[in-house]
C-alpha positions as CSV (number, residue, x, y, z in Angstrom):
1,X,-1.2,-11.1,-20.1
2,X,-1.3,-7.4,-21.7
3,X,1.9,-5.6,-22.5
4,X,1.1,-2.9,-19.7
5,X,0.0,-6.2,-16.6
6,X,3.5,-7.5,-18.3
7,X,5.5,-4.6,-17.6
8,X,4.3,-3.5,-14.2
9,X,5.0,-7.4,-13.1
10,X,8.7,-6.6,-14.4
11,X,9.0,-3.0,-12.2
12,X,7.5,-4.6,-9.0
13,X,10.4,-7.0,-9.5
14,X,12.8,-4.2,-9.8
15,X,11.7,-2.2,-7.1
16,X,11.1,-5.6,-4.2
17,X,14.8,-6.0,-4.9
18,X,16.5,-2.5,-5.7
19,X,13.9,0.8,-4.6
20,X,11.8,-0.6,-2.1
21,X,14.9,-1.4,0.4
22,X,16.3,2.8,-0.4
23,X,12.5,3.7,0.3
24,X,12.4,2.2,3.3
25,X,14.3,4.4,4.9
26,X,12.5,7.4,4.0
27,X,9.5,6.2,4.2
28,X,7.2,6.7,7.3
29,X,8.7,9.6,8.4
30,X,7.0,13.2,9.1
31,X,6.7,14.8,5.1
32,X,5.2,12.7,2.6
33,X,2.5,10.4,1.3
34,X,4.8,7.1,2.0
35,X,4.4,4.8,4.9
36,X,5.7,1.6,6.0
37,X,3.6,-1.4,5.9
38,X,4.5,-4.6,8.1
39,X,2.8,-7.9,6.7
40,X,3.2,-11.2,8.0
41,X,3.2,-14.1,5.1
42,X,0.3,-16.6,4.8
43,X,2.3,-19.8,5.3
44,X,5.9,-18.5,6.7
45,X,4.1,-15.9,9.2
46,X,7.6,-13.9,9.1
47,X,7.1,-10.3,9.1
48,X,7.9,-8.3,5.6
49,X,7.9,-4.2,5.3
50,X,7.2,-2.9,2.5
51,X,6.9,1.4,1.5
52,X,3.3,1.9,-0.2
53,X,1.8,5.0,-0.7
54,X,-1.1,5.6,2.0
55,X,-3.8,8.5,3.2
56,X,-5.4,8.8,6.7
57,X,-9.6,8.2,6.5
58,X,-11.8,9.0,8.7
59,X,-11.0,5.8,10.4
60,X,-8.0,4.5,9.5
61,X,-5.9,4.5,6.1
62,X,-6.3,4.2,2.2
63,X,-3.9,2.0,0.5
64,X,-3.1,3.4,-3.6
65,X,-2.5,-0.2,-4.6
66,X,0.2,0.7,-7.8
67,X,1.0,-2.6,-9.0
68,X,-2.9,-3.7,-8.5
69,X,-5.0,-6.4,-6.7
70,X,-2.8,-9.4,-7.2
71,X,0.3,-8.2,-5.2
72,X,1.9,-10.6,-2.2
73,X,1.5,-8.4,0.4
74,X,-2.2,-7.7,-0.3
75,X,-3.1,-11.6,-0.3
76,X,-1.4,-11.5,2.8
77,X,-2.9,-8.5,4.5
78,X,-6.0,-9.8,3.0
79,X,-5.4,-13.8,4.7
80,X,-4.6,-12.6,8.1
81,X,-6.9,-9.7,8.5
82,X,-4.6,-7.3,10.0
83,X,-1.2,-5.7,9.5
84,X,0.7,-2.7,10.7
85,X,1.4,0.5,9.5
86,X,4.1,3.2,10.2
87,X,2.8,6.7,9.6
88,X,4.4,9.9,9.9
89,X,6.9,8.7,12.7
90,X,3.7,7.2,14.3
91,X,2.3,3.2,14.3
92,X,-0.9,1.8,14.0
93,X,-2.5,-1.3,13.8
94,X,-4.6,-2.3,11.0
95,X,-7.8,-4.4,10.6
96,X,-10.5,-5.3,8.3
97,X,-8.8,-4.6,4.8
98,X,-11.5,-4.4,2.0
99,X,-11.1,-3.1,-1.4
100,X,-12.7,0.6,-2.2
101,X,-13.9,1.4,-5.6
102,X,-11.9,3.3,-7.7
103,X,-13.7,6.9,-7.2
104,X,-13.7,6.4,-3.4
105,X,-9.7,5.0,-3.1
106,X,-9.0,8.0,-5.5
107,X,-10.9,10.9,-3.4
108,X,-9.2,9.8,-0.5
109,X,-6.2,11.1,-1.7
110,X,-4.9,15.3,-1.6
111,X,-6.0,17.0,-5.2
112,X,-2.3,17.4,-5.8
113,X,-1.7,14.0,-5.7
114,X,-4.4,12.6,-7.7
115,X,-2.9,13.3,-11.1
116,X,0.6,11.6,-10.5
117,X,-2.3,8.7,-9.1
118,X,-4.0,8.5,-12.5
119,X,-0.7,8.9,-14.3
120,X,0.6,5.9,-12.8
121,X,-2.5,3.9,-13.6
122,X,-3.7,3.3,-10.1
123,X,-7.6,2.4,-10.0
124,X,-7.1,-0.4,-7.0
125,X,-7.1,0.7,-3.5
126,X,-7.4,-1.2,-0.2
127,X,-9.3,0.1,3.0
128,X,-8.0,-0.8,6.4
129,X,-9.5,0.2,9.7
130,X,-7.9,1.4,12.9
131,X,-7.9,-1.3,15.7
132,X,-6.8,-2.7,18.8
């Protein structure tokens, strides 16, 4: 494992248990790139929320995946097909989640946010549709 997989493994800790729960509760809301994403686990089904950093598409959202592919909620987004997203005080449900190369995931995203995108290392993004 590189020093740099190594060290993101060690923040994603930090932030499940400490940053995640303050983001929460600003996350979402009207101002801001942050929304809440409601998963449901493979085996357990229970419901998990989680603040990620997300962009309306043409139709439906782009996921900046920060800590990468191998994350839980993304194998379990990934296993069930569908999650739910809260949006600028608004919800959606979410289907068909598919990876996006790194040039598409990235364009989806406002020019000012870009840089602090590539900053942070983020070349992984996940599509997910609008649906019923």
């Amino acid at each position: 494992m590189s020093f740099r997989q190594c060290l993101l493994d060690r923040i994603r800790v930090l932030n499940k248990h400490l940053a995640n729960k303050l983001m929460i509760r600003i996350a979402g809301r009207r101002f801001g790139h942050f929304a809440i994403l409601t998963h449901y686990g493979r085996r357990t089904g229970k419901a998990y929320r989680i603040p990620i950093i997300a962009e309306p598409i043409e139709d439906g959202f782009m996921i900046a995946l920060t800590y990468g592919r191998k994350v839980d909620w993304g194998a379990n987004v990934l296993a069930k097909g569908e999650c739910r997203l809260k949006w600028k005080n608004k919800e959606y449900a979410l289907v068909r989640p598919e990876y996006a190369d790194p040039e598409t995931g990235m364009k989806a995203f406002p020019g000012i946010l870009r840089p602090a995108l590539r900053a942070a290392g983020v070349k992984d993004f996940m599509k997910l549709s609008i649906g019923g």
